[in-house]
C-alpha positions in Angstrom: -151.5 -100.7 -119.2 -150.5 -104.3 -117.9 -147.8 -104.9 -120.5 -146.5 -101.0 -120.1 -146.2 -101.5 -116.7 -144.4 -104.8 -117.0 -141.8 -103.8 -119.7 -141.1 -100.5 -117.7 -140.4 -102.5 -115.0 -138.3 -105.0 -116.6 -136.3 -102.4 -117.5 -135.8 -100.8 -114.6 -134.5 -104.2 -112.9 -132.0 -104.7 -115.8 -130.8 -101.0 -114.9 -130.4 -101.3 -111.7 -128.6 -104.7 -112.0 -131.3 -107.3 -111.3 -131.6 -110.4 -113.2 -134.7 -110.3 -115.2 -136.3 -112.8 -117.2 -138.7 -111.4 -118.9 -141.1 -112.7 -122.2 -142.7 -110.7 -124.5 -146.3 -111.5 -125.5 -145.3 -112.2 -129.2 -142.3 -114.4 -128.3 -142.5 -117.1 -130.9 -142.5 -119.7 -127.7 -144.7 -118.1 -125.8 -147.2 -120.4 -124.7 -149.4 -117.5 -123.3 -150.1 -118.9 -119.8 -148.1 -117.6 -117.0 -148.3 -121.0 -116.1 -146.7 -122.5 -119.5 -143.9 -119.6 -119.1 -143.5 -120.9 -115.4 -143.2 -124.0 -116.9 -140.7 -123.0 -119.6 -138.6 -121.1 -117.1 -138.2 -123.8 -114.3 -137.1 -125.8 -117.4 -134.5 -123.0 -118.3 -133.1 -122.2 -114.9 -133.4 -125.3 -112.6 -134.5 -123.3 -109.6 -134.2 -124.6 -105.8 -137.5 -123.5 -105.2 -139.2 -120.8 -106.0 -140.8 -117.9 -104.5 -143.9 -115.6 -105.4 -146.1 -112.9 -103.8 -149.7 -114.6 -103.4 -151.7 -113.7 -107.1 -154.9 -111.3 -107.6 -156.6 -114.1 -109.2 -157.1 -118.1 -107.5 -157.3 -119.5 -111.5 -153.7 -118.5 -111.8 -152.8 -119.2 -107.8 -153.7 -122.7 -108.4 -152.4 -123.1 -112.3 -149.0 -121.6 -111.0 -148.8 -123.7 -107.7 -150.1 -126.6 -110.0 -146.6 -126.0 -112.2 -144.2 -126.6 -109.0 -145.8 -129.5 -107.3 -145.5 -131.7 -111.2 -141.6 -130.5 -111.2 -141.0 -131.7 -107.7 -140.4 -127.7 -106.7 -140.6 -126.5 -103.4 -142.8 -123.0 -103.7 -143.1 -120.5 -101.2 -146.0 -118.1 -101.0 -145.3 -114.5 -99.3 -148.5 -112.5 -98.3 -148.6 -109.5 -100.5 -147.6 -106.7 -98.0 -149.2 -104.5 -100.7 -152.6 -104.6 -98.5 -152.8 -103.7 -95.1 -155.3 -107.4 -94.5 -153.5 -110.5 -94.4 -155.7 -112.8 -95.7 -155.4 -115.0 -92.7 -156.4 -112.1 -90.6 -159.2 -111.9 -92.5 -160.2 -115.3 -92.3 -160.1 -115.1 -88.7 -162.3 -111.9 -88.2 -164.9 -113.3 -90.9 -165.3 -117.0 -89.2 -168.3 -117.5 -87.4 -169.9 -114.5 -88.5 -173.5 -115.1 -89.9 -172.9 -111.9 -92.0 -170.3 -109.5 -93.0 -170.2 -106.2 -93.3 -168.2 -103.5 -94.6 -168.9 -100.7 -91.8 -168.0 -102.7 -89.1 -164.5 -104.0 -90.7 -163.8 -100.2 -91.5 -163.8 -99.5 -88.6 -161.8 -102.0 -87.1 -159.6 -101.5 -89.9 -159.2 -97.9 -88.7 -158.4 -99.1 -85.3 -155.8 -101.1 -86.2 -153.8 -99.1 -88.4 -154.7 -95.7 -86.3 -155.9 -94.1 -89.5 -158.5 -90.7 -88.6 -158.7 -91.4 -85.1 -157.9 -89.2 -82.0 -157.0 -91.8 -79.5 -160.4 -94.5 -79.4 -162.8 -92.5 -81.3 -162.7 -90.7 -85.4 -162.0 -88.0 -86.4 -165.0 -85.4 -86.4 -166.8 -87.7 -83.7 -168.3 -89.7 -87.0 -167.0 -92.8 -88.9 -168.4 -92.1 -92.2 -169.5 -88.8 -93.7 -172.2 -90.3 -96.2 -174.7 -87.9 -95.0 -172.5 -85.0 -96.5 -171.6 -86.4 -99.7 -173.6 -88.2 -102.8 -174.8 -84.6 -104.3 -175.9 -84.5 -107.4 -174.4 -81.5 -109.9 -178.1 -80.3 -110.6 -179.0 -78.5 -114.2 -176.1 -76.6 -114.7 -174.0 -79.4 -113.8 -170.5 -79.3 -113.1 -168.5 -76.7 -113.0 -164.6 -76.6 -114.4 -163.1 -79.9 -113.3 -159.3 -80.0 -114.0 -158.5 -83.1 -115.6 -156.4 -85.9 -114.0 -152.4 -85.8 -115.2 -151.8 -87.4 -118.2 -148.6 -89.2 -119.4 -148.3 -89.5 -123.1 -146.9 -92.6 -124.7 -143.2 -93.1 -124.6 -141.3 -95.4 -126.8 -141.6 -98.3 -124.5 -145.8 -97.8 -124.5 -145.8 -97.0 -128.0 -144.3 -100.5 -128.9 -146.7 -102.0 -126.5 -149.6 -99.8 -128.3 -148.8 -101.4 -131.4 -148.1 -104.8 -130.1 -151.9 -104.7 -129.1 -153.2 -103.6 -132.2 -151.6 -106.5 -134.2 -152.1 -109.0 -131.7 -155.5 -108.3 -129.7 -156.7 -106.0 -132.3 -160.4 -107.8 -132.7 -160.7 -106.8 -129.2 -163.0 -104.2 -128.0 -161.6 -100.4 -126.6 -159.2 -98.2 -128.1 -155.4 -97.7 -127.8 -155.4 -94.2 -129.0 -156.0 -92.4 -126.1 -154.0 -94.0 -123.6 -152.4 -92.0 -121.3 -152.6 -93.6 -117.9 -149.5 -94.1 -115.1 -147.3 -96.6 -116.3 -144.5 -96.3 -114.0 -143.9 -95.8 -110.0 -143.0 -91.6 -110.7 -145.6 -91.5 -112.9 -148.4 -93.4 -110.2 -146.6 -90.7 -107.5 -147.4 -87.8 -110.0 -151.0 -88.8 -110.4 -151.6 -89.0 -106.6 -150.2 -85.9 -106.4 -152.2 -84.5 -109.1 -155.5 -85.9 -107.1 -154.5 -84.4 -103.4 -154.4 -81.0 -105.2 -157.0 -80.8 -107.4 -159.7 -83.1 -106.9 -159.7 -84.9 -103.2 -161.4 -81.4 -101.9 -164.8 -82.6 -104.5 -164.4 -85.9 -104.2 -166.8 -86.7 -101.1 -169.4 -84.3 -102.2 -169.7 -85.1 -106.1 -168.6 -89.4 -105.8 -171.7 -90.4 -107.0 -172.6 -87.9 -109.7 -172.3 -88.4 -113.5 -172.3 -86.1 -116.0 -172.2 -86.9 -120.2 -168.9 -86.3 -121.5 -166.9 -86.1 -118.1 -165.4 -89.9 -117.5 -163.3 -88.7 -114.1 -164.6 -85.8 -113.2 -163.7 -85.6 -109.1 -161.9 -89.1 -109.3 -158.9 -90.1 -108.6 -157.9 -92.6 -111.5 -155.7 -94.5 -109.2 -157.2 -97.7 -108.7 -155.4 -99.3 -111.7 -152.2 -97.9 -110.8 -152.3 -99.1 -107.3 -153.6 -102.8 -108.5 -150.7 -103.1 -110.3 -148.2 -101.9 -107.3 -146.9 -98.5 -108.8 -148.6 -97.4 -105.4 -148.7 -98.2 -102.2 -152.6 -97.8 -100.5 -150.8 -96.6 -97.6 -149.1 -93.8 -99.2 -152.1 -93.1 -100.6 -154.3 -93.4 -97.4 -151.6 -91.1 -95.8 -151.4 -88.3 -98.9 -155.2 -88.5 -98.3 -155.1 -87.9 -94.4 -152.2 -84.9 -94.5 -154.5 -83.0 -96.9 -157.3 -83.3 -94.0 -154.5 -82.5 -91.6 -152.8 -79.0 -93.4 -156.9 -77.9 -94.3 -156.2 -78.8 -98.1 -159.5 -81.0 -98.3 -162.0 -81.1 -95.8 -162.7 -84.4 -93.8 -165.8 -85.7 -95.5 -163.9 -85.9 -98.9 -160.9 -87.5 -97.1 -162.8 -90.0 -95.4 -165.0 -90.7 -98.3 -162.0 -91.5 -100.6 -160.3 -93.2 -97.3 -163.1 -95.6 -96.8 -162.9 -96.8 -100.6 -159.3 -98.0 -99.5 -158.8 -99.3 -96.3 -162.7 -100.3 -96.2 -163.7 -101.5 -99.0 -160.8 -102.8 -101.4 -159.9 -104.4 -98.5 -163.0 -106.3 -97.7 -163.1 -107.4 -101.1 -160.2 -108.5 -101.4 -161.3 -110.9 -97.8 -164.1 -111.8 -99.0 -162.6 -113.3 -102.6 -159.7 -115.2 -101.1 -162.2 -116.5 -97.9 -164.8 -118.0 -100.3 -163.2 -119.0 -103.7 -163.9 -121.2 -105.9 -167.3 -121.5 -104.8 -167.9 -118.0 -104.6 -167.3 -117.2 -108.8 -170.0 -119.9 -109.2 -172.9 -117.7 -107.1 -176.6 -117.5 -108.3 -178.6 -116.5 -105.6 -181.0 -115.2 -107.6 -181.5 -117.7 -110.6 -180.3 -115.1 -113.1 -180.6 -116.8 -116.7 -180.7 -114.0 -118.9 -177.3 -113.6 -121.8 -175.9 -110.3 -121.6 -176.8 -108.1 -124.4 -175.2 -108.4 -127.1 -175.0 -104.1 -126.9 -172.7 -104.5 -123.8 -169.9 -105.1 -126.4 -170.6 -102.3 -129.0 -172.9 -99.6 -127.3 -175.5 -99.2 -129.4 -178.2 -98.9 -127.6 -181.4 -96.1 -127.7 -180.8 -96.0 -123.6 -178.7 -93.2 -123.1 -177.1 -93.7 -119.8 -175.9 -97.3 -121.0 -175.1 -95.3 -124.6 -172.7 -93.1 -122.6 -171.2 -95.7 -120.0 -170.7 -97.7 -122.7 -168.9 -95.7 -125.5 -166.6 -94.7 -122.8 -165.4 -97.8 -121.4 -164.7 -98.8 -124.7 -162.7 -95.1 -125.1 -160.8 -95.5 -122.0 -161.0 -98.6 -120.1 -162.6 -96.6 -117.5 -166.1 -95.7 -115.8 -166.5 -95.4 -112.2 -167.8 -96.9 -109.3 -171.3 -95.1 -110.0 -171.4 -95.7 -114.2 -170.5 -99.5 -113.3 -172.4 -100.3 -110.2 -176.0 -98.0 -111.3 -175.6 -98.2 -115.1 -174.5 -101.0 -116.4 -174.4 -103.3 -113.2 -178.1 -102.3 -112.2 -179.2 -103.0 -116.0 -177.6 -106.6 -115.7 -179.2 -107.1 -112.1 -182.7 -105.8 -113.1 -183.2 -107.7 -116.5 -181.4 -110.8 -114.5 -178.6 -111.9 -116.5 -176.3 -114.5 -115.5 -173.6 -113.6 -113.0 -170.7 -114.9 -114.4 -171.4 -113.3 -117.8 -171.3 -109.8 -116.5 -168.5 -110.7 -114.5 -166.6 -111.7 -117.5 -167.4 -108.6 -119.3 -166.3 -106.0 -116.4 -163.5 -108.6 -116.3 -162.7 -107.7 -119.7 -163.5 -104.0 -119.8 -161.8 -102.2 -117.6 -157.9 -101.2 -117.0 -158.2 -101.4 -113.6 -160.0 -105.1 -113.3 -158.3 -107.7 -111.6 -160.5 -110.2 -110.4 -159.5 -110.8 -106.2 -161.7 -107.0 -106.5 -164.1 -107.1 -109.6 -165.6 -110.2 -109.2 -167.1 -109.6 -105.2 -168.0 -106.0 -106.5 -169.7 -107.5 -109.2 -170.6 -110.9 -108.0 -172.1 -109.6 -104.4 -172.0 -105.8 -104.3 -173.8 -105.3 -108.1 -175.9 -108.6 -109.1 -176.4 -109.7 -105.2 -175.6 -113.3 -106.4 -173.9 -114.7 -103.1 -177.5 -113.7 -101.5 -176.5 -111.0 -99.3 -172.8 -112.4 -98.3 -171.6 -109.2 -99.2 -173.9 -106.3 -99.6 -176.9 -106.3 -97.1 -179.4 -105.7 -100.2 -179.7 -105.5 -103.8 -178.7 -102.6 -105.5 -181.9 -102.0 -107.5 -183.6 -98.7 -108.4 -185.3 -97.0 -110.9 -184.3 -94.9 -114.1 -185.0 -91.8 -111.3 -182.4 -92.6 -109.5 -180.3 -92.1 -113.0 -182.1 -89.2 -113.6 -181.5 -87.9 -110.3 -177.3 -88.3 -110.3 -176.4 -87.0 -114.3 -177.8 -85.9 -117.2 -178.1 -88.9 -119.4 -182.2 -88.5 -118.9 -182.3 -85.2 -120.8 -180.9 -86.6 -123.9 -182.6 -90.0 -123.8 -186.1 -90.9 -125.3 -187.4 -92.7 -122.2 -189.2 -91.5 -119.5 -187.5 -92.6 -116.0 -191.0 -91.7 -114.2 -192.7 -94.3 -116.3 -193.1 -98.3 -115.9 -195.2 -98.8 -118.9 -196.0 -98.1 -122.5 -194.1 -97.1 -125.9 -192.0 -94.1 -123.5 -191.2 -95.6 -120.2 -187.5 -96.1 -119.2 -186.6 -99.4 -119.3 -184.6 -99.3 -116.2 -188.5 -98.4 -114.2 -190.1 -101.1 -116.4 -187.2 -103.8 -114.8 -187.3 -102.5 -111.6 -190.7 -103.4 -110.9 -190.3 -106.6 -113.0 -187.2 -107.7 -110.9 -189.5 -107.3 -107.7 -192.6 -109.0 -109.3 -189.9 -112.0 -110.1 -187.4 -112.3 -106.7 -190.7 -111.1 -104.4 -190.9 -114.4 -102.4 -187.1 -115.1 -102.0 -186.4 -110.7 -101.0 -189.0 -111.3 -98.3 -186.4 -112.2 -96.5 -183.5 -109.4 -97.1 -184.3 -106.8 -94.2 -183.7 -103.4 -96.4 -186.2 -104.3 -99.1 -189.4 -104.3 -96.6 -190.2 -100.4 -97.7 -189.9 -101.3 -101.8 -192.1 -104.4 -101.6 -194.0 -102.6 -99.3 -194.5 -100.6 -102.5 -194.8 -103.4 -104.9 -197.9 -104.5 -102.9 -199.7 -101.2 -104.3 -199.8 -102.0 -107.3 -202.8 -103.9 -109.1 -203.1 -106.9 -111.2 -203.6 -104.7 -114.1 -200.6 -102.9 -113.3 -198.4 -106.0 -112.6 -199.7 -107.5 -116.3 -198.7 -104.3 -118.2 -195.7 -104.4 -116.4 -194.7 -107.7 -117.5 -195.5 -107.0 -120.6 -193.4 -103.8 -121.1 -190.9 -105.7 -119.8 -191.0 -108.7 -122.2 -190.7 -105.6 -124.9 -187.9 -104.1 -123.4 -186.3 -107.8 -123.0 -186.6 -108.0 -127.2 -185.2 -104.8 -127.7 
């Protein structure tokens, strides 16, 4: 999707007169850096100075800034009007707070850019509409849900497709079905697409998954507005004239709102305010390697089976397959932060790392010890259970913590407890669940332990 994007847009600067210089990834000079090409081109063209839009990722910030201060360049660094936060603004709101948190910054967020509010207060007398969405599809699951738009390969993708299969082709995924927004009319056509069809579902059903149904009520946009084919506010205001006309009710468009200007905006704060340091987070002491059937999906767990196989199919899950699937997996069995972050890193079309490293880093594996989320994400195989279907066709049983059936994901849980007990003491939210964990006997604890050394080998 990257490269698509980048040669449609290359094109459309040479058509419209601008000069481009543009290198393709098999290039017999490539050095495949964007800091050896930076090299190369200050080399080529003898520039002034040079000018760039701040990066999604402080590696390549610092490699690219590293580039003009060895040739004697001047470089100028533009916030990237692309986000409504300037990352000094940011810095200023977060300084001398002991914690952050995302409802308050929402909320000042909709303040400042006068986004569902009548005068000083929201829209509907509420800021968020949590209470009304989260619902689960139930046994008969969901009903029709009209695909998002998709936008077949033209020749420009096509040579990309095959670019990828001879030069990454050991990588993991699949090109074949590709059919994501590639250009700006295309991203436009998507949102559109969305607004109509979905946005009206989207609050209630954001959390529910379902085997077989990768987007169901989502929007699919995240990647194309990561890459700038959309503006977030065009996208905030699409979302806010379909409350406004009665097209999608308000707890849908705030929900989907609040994922926008709240929380890809936070993120974003948080990464830019605290790296380095931040990628390097351990809070709790998670040693474990990732499993090795992260990378292939073989696995007898069928929600992982499912989230799995269909990254690898589309480059996509969402936020609920990545944060109470795979993410709570990592975070229960306690492997090491920067490996999972690596592999999201890797995974998914829409992964840049100024927003997947905080989400995973602080909102999944609670690794910067609360700087982000105010608890750990961790939960049972019932909660799984509860939000899809994957339970029904699985062999575990989510109700159980030990023996030969019980779901690996209630084994962990109480494992992940028994391990972090002394150092959650002091997270506020957990009280009630090691409240729990307190209930239980030493018999218990040792079987536990012991399933969970078994699931650990498995």
């Amino acid at each position: 999707m990257f490269l698509a994007a980048m040669r449609h847009f290359a094109g459309e600067l040479a058509k419209r007169g601008f000069p481009c210089d543009y290198q393709w990834l098999d290039d017999a000079a490539n050095t495949q850096t964007l800091a050896g090409e930076l090299r190369r081109a200050v080399t080529r063209h003898q520039p002034e100075a040079l000018v760039m839009v701040q990066a999604g990722d402080w590696r390549v910030q610092q490699a690219l800034e590293t580039v003009a201060r060895e040739a004697g360049i001047r470089m100028e660094i533009r916030d990237d009007r692309h986000f409504y936060c300037p990352v000094d603004w940011f810095r200023e709101y977060s300084a001398g707070r002991k914690q952050l948190r995302l409802e308050f910054f929402y909320r000042e967020m909709r303040r400042m850019h006068d986004v569902l509010m009548e005068g000083a207060q929201p829209v509907g007398g509420q800021w968020n509409f949590d209470s009304d969405n989260r619902e689960s599809f139930g046994k008969k699951g969901p009903a029709f849900v009209a695909p998002p738009v998709a936008f077949p390969p033209d020749k420009v993708t096509v040579e990309v497709m095959e670019l990828v299969r001879r030069c990454l082709g050991t990588n993991p995924g699949e090109t074949a079905r590709f059919d994501f927004p590639v250009t700006r009319p295309q991203a436009e056509l998507a949102l559109e697409d969305f607004i109509e069809r979905r946005l009206p579902e989207f609050g209630k059903y954001q959390d529910a998954m379902w085997t077989a149904e990768p987007y169901l009520y989502h929007s699919r946009l995240s990647a194309a507005m990561n890459l700038k084919l959309l503006s977030p506010r065009r996208v905030v205001a699409a979302a806010v004239e379909a409350y406004r006309t009665g097209k999608a009710p308000l707890p849908a468009v705030e929900g989907f709102i609040r994922q926008i200007l709240g929380w890809r905006e936070y993120v974003r704060g948080i990464y830019w305010t605290q790296m380095p340091a931040y990628a390097q987070s351990n809070a709790l002491n998670a040693q474990t390697p990732l499993p090795g059937f992260f990378w292939t999906g073989d696995t007898p767990m069928n929600c992982l089976q499912q989230t799995i196989t269909q990254t690898f199919r589309y480059g996509y899950a969402h936020h609920i397959q990545r944060l109470m699937v795979t993410g709570l997996y990592a975070l229960l069995l306690g492997v090491r932060p920067r490996e999972i972050h690596e592999w999201y890193l890797a995974v998914y079309v829409d992964a840049v790392e100024w927003v997947e490293l905080p989400n995973v880093l602080g909102m999944s594996q609670f690794a910067d010890g609360g700087r982000m989320a105010s608890k750990p994400y961790a939960a049972t195989g019932k909660y799984i259970q509860r939000m899809s279907n994957y339970c029904a066709g699985c062999r575990f049983d989510p109700a159980a913590s030990t023996g030969d059936r019980a779901c690996p994901f209630t084994t962990l849980y109480w494992e992940f407890l028994l391990r972090n007990e002394e150092q959650l003491r002091s997270v506020p939210r957990m009280e009630l669940q090691l409240r729990n964990l307190e209930r239980l006997t030493e018999s218990q604890r040792m079987a536990i332990v012991a399933r969970a050394a078994q699931v650990r080998s498995m």
